[in-house]
C-alpha positions in Angstrom: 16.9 -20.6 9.0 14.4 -23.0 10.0 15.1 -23.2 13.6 15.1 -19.4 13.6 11.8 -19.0 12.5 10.5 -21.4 15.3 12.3 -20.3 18.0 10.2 -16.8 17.0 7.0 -18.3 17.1 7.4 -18.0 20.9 7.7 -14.5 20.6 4.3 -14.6 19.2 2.8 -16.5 22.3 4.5 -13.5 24.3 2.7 -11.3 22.1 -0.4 -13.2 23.4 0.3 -12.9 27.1 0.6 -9.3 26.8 -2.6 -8.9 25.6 -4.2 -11.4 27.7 -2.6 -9.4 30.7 -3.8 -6.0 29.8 -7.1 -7.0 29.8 -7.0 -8.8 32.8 -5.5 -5.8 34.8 -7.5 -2.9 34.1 -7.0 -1.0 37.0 -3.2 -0.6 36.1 -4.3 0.3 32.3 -1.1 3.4 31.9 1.3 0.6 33.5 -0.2 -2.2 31.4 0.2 -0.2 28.0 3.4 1.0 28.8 4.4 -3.0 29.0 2.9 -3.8 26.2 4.2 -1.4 23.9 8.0 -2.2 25.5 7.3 -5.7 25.0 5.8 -5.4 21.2 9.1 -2.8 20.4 11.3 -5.8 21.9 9.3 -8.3 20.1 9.6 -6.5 16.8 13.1 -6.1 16.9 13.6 -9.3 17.8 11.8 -10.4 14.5 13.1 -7.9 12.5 16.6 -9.2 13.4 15.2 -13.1 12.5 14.2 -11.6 8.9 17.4 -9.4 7.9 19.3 -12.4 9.1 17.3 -15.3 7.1 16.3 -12.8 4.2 14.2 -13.5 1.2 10.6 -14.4 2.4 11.2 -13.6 5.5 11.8 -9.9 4.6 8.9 -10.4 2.4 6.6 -10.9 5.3 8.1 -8.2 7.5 7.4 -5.3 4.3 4.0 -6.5 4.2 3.6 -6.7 7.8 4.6 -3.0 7.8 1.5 -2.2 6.5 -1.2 -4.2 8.4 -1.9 -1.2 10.3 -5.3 -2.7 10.8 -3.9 -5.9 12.7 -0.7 -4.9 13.9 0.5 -2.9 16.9 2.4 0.6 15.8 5.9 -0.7 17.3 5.5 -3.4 15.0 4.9 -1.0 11.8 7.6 1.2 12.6 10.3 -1.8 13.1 9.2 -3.6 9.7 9.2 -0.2 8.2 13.2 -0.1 7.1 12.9 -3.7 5.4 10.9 -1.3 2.4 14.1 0.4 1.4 16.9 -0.7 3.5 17.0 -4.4 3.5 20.7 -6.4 3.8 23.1 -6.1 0.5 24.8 -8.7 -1.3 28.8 -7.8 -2.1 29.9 -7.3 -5.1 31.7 -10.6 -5.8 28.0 -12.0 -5.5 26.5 -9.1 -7.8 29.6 -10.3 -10.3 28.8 -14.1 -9.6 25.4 -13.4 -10.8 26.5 -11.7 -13.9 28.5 -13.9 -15.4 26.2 -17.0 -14.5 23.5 -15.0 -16.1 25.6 -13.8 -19.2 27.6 -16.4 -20.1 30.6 -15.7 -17.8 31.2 -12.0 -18.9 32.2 -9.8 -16.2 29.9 -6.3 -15.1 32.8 -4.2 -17.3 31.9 -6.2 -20.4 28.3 -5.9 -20.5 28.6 -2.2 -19.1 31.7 -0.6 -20.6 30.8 2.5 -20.0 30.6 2.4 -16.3 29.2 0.2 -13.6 28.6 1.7 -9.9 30.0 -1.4 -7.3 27.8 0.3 -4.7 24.2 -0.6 -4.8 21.6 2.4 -4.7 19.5 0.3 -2.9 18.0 -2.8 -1.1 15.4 -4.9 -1.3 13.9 -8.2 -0.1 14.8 -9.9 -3.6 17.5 -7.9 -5.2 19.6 -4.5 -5.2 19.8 -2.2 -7.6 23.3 -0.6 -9.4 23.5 2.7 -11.6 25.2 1.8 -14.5 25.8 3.8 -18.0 24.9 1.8 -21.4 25.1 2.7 -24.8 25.2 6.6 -23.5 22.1 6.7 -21.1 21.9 6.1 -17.9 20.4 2.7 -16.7 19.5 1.0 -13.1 20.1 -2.6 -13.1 18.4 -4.9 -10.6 20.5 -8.1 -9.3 19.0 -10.5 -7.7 20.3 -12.0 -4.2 22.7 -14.8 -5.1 21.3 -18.0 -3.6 17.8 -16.8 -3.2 16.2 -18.4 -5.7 17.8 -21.7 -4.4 16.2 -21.1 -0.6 13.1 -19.5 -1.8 11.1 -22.6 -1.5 12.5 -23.9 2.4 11.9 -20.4 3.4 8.2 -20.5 2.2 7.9 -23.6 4.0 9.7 -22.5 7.1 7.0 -19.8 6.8 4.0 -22.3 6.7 5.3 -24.0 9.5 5.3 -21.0 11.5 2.0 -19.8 10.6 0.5 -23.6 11.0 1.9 -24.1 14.5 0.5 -20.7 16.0 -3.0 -21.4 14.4 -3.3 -24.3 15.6 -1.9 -23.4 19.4 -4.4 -20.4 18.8 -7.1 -21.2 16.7 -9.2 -18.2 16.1 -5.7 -16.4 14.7 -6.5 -17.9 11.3 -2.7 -16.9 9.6 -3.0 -19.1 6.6 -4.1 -16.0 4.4 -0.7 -14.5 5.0 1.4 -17.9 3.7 -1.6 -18.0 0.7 -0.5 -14.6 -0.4 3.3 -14.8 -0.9 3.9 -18.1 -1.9 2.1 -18.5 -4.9 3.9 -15.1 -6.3 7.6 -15.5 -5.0 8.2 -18.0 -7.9 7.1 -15.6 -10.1 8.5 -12.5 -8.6 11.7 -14.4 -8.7 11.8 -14.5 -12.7 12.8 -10.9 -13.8 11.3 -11.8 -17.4 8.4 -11.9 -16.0 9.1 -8.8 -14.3 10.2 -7.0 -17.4 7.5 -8.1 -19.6 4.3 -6.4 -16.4 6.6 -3.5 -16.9 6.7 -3.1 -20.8 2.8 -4.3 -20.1 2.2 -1.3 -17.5 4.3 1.3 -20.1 1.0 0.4 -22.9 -1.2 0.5 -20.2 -0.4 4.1 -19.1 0.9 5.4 -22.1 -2.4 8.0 -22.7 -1.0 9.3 -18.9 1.6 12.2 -19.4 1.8 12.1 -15.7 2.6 8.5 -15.0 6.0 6.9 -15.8 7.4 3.1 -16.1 11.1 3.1 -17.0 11.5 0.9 -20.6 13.6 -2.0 -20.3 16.8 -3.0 -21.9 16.3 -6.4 -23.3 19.8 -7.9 -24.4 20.6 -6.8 -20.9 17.8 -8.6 -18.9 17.7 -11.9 -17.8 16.2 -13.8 -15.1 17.9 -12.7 -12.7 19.0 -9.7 -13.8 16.6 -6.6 -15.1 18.1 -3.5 -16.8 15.8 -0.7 -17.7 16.0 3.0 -17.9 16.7 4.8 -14.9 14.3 7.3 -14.0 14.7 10.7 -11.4 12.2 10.9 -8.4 12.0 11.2 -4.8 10.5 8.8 -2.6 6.7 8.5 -2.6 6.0 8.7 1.1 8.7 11.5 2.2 6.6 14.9 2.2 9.2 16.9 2.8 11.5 15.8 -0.4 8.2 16.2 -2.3 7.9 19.5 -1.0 11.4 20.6 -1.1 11.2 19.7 -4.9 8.2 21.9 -5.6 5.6 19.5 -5.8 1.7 19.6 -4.8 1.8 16.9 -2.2 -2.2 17.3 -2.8 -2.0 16.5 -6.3 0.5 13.9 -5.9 -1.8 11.9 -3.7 -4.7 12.1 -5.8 -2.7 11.3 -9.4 -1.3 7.9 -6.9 -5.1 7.2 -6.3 -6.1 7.7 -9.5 -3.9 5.8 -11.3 -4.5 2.7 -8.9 -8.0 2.8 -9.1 -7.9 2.8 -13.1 -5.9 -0.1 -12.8 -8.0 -1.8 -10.8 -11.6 -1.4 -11.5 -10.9 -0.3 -15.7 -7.7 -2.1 -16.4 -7.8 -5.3 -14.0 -3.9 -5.3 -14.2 -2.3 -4.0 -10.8 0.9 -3.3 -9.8 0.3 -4.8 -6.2 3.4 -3.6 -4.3 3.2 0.1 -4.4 5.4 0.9 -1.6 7.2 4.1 -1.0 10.1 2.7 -2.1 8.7 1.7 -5.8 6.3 4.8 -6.3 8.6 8.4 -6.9 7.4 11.9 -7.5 8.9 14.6 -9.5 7.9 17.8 -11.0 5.9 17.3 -14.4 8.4 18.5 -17.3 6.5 20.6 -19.4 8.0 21.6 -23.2 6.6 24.9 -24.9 8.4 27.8 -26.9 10.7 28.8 -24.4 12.2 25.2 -23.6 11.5 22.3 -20.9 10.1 24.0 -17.5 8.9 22.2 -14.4 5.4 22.7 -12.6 4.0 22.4 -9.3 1.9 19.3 -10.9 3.7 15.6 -10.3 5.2 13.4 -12.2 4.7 9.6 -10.6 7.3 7.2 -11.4 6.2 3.6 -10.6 9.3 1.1 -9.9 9.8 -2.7 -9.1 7.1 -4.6 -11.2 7.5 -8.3 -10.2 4.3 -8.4 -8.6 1.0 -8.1 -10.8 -2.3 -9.5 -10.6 -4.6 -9.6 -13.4 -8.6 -9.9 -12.2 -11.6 -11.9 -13.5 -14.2 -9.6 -14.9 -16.5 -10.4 -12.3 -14.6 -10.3 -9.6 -13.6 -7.0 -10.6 -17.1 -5.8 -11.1 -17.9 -7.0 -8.2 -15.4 -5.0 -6.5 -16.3 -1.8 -7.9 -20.0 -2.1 -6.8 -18.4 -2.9 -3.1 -16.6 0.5 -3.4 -19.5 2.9 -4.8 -21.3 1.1 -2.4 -19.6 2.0 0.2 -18.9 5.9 -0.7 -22.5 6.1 -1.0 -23.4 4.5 2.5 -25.9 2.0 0.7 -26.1 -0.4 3.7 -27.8 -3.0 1.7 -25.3 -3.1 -1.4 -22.5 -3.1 0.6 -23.7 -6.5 2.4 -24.7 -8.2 -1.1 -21.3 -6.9 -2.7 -19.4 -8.4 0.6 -21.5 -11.8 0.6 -21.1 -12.0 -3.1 -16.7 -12.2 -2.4 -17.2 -14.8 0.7 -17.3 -12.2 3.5 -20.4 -13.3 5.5 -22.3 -11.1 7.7 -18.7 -9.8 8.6 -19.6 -7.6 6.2 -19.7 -4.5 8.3 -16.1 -5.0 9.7 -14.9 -5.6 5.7 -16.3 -2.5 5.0 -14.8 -0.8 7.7 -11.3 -2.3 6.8 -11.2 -1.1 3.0 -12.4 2.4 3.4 -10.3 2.8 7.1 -13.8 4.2 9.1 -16.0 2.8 11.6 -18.8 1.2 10.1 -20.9 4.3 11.8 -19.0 7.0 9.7 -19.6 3.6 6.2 -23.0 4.2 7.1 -23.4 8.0 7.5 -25.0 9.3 4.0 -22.6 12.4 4.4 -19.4 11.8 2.4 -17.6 13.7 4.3 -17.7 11.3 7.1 -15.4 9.7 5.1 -12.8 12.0 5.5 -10.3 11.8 8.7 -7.3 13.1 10.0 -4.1 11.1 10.3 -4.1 11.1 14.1 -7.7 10.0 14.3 -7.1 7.5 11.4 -4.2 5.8 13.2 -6.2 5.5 16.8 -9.2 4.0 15.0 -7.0 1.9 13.1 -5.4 0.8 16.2 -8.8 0.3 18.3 -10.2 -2.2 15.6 -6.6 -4.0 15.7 -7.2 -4.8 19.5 -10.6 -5.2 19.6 -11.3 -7.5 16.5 -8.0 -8.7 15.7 -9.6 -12.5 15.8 -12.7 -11.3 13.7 -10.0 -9.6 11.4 -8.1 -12.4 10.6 -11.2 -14.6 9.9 -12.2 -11.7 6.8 -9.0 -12.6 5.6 -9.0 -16.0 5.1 -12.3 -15.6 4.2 -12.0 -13.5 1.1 -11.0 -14.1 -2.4 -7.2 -14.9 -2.5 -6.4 -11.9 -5.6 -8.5 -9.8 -2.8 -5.4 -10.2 -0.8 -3.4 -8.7 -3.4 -5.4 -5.8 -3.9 -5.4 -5.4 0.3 -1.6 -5.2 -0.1 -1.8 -2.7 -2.8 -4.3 -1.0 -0.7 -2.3 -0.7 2.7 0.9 0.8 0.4 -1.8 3.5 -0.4 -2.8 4.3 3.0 0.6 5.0 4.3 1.4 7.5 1.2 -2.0 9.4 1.7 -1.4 9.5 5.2 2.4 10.4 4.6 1.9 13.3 1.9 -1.9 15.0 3.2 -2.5 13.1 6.4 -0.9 16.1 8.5 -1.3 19.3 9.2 0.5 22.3 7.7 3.6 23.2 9.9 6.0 25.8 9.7 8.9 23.7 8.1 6.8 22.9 5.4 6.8 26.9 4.6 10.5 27.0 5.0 10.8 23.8 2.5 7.9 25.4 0.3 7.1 28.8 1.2 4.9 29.4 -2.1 1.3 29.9 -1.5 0.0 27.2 -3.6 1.9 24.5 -1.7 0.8 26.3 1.6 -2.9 25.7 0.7 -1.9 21.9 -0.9 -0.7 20.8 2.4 -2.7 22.7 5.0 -5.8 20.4 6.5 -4.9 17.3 4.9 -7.8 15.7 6.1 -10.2 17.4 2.8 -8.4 15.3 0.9 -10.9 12.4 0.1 -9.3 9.4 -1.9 -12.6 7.3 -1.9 -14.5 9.6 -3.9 -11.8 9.3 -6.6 -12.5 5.6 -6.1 -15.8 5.9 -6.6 -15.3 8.0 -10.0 -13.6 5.6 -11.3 -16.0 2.3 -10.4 -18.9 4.4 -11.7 -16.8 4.4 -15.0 -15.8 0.9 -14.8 -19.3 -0.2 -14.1 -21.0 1.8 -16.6 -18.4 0.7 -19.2 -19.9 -2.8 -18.6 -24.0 -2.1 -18.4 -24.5 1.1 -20.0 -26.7 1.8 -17.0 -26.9 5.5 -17.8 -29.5 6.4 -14.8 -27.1 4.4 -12.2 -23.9 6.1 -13.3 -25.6 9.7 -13.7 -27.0 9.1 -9.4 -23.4 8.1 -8.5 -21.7 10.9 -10.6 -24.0 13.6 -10.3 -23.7 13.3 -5.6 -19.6 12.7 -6.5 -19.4 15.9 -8.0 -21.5 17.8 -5.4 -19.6 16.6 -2.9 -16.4 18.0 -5.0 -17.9 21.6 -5.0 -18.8 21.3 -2.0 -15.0 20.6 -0.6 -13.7 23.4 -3.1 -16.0 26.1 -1.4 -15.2 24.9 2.1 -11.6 25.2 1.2 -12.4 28.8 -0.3 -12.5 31.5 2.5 -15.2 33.9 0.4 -17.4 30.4 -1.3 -17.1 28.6 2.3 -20.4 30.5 3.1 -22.0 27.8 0.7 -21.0 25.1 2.7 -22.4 24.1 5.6 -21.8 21.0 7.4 -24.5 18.9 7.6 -25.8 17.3 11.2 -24.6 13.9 11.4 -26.8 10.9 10.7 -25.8 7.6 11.1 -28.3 5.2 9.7 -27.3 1.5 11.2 -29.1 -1.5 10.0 -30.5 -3.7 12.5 -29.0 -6.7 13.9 -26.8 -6.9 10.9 -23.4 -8.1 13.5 -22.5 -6.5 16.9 -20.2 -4.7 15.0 -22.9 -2.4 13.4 -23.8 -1.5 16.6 -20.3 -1.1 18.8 -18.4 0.5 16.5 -18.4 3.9 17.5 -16.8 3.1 21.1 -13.6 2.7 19.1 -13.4 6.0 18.1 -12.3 7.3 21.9 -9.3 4.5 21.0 
């Protein structure tokens, strides 16, 4: 396993060379991105095939390299895509070794006598999941990887190595950041009690949200290695046309996603941090009245796999939350004493730029809507600061608080579901999946939707919570919910004479970085 994970870290130098050779030939720029993207494909696959073969940590990395959009090439992102959902299976002689060393030696039939399904449902990095049937309801029970909790710590190691020997042949790659981040919490991720006791944690938390499910576990059938809990109905999070297809708002499903993550974050300080599509479902909210149970358009999210929390300081929190409104309110100066204040530096406009997915032009632009972005224009910008500060991006990193790494990995799972649900423009299979009217308008221009003012809401709450600052929070509040009529009249054919879009304005400090002043040259990316 070791040796595998070296002999990749010359893939990484070829990596390198590519880019290195692009640069240097710019008059054959079509031929030179055509190589590169060959080479990264081959290079991911190549990787890919080193993680599914090793396992583990190794498909831990490649899941959350799948949604470094922001540093990675897209062949990359695509390849380390299947690890969220499809990762290798154990057999079932190793699901029933882990039963019986977990129960005392009593086989799956014992502790499920009323059924127990030898095929997995699905894969992950750490464990696969069986339907099974106890005490009359229906149950999914979570197995983790026999052996894995035995090679755990030579694969974080392995890891280490890796990320040690291509800093230091390279040292303004600064990879340490990604090593900090996972090996801390695979110990803990590996202990399903701990697992099951963030879930029963997460069920208090969000037990005022009719809309937001976490399936209750069954304790005499839960160990370490081994989590039972109630098996709950959904589609996956990031497949718009299932969500569709099922009648759902895709609109509404984004924003409930967003809101419950950002209530989490800056109210609650407990996150689920591995919100992939794979552990965040929709389904239609149930809703009981005279007639019976009935289904609406409005979702249901079910949130799954809870073996990775983080619980922040107060002030780091805080902190956070003045960052955000910062941010959605384009003040230049509090976004650069809210960055300083968590170890970013005068990197600050790059930071900024990172969390809320914009050039620091459009972070700086007073407008709101200058937020918003389409998911073809998001991806090239994304892409343009991946090749054109992937050195500056990498110092941030390792730069920033290490539970701000978390909360970038719960982050980049976000992204890729707004983009995946609202991020594209209404086509004509959605209408044959959804041919109502109210899903036709929830889907067409996703681009209105706008997930950092629903941010913003809710550090305006968080903040206020904590200084009673009534004039600050009525400012921030009072411009959020102008902007929110505004949207609703634009998206209004007989109110969208009320709305007119404004001229932009980009107010740039001075000589705060060259980034503050460059930035907009990525947007032809």
């Amino acid at each position: 396993r070791l040796l595998r994970a070296a002999a990749d870290v010359e893939t990484l130098l070829q990596v390198s060379q590519v880019n290195q050779g692009e640069k240097a030939d710019a008059e054959k720029a079509d031929e030179a991105d055509d190589a590169a993207q060959n080479t990264h494909g081959r290079n991911a696959r190549r990787l890919l095939a080193m993680a599914r073969a090793n396992g583990g940590c190794y498909l831990k990395v490649a899941q959350h390299l799948s949604q470094l959009d922001y540093l990675l090439p897209e062949e990359y992102l695509a390849v380390f895509a299947s690890c969220l959902d499809d990762a290798p299976r154990s057999s079932y002689a190793d699901v029933a070794a882990v039963l019986r060393e977990e129960f005392g030696g009593r086989s799956a039939e014992e502790l499920f006598p009323d059924g127990f399904e030898r095929e997995p449902m699905a894969s992950a990095s750490l464990a696969q999941v069986h339907v099974a049937y106890y005490e009359g309801r229906k149950v999914a029970v979570k197995v983790q990887h026999r052996g894995l909790r035995e090679t755990s710590a030579g694969d974080l190691e392995a890891c280490g190595v890796a990320a040690r020997v291509v800093s230091s042949l390279f040292p303004e790659f600064r990879l340490g950041w990604l090593v900090e981040e996972i090996a801390p919490h695979l110990p803990i991720e590996l202990d399903f009690c701990v697992e099951a006791a963030n879930c029963e944690r997460a069920r208090r938390q969000f037990a005022k949200w009719p809309n937001v499910r976490v399936p209750s576990i069954v304790r005499d059938r839960s160990t370490a290695r081994v989590c039972t809990m109630s098996f709950e109905e959904g589609v996956n999070g990031a497949d718009r046309r299932k969500v569709l297809a099922a009648g759902i708002d895709v609109r509404a499903a984004a924003s409930l996603a967003v809101r419950a993550f950002a209530d989490s974050t800056f109210k609650q300080g407990f996150i689920h941090c591995d919100p992939h599509s794979a552990n965040l479902l929709f389904a239609p909210l149930e809703e009981r009245g005279g007639g019976g149970t009935s289904f609406s358009k409005a979702p249901r999210m079910v949130l799954l796999d809870h073996g990775l929390y983080k619980e922040l300081d107060d002030d780091f929190r805080l902190e956070y939350a003045r960052l955000w409104r910062s941010i959605v309110l384009a003040d230049t100066k509090g976004i650069a004493d809210s960055a300083r204040a968590l170890g970013v530096g005068d990197l600050y406009p790059l930071f900024a730029a990172m969390l809320a997915r914009r050039p620091w032009d459009d972070v700086a632009n007073p407008d709101i809507a200058s937020l918003r972005g389409d998911s073809l224009g998001d991806a090239a910008l994304l892409r343009g600061y991946a090749q054109r500060y992937a050195k500056e991006i990498t110092v941030v990193l390792d730069r920033v608080p290490r539970q701000m790494l978390l909360l970038l990995k719960m982050s980049d799972c976000l992204r890729h579901l707004e983009l995946a649900l609202v991020g594209s423009e209404y086509d004509d299979d959605d209408a044959a999946a959804s041919p109502s009217r109210e899903n036709t308008n929830a889907t067409k221009g996703g681009g209105a939707f706008n997930s950092h003012v629903l941010t913003a809401h809710a550090c305006a709450d968080a903040l206020f919570a904590h200084d009673r600052d009534f004039r600050a929070f009525a400012r921030v509040k009072l411009r959020l919910w102008a902007f929110d009529l505004r949207e609703s009249c634009r998206r209004r054919p007989l109110l969208s004479w009320l709305w007119r879009p404004n001229e932009p304005f980009v107010a740039v400090p001075e000589k705060v970085s060259t980034f503050a002043t460059t930035d907009g040259g990525v947007r032809s990316c």
